[in-house]
N, C-alpha and C positions, 0 to 999 in steps of 0.2 A: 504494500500500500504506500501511499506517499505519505510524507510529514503532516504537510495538515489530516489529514485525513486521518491517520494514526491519534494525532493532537486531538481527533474530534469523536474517536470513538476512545481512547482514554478521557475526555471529558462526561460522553456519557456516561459509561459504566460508572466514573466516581459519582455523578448526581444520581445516578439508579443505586448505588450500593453495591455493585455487581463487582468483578475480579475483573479488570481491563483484558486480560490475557482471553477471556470469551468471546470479545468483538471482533477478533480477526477475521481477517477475510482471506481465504485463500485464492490462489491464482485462479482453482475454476469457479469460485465463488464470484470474481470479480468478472471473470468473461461471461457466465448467467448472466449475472444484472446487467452488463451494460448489455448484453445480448434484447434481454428484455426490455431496456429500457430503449434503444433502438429499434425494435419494436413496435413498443408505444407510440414512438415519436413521428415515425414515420405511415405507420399504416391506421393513426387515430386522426389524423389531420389538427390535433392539440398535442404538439411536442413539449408546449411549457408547462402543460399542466397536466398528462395522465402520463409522463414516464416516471417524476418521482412519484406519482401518486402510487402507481403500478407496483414500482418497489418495494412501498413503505407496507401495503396491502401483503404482498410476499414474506416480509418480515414477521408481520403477524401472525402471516400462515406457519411460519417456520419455526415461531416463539410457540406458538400452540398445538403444533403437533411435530415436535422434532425430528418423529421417525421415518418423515419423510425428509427426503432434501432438497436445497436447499438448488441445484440446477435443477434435480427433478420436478418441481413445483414451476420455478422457472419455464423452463420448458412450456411445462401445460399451460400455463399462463399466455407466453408467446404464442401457443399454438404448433411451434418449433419439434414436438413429437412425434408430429403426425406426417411432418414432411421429410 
């Protein structure tokens, strides 16, 4: 991840309470989202506003049911499964 970005998910975890070492994102975590979020952007005709939205919704899905993951949701999301 990058520095801010790093900077911004150790800011969460410390306002959540959480162990920063749990926000990382791995290399195919990071190619999911922006997969998805590319996605969004392009085929919702609202790029500034349903790719992080799309995200943030994924995150949810992934905070609520961890036993799936976190490309795989992805994915379905994008639609990116079926093709």
């Amino acid at each position: 991840m990058s520095e801010w970005l790093d900077g911004a998910a150790r800011r969460i975890a410390e306002a959540a309470g959480d162990d920063p070492a749990a926000y990382g994102l791995t290399a195919a975590d990071v190619e999911a989202l922006l997969d998805l979020a590319r996605v969004a952007a392009h085929e919702s005709g609202k790029d500034e506003v349903n790719a992080p939205l799309v995200c943030y919704l994924l995150g949810l899905a992934v905070g609520r049911h961890p036993a799936f993951g976190l490309g795989d949701l992805a994915a379905k999301a994008s639609g990116s499964e079926t093709r």
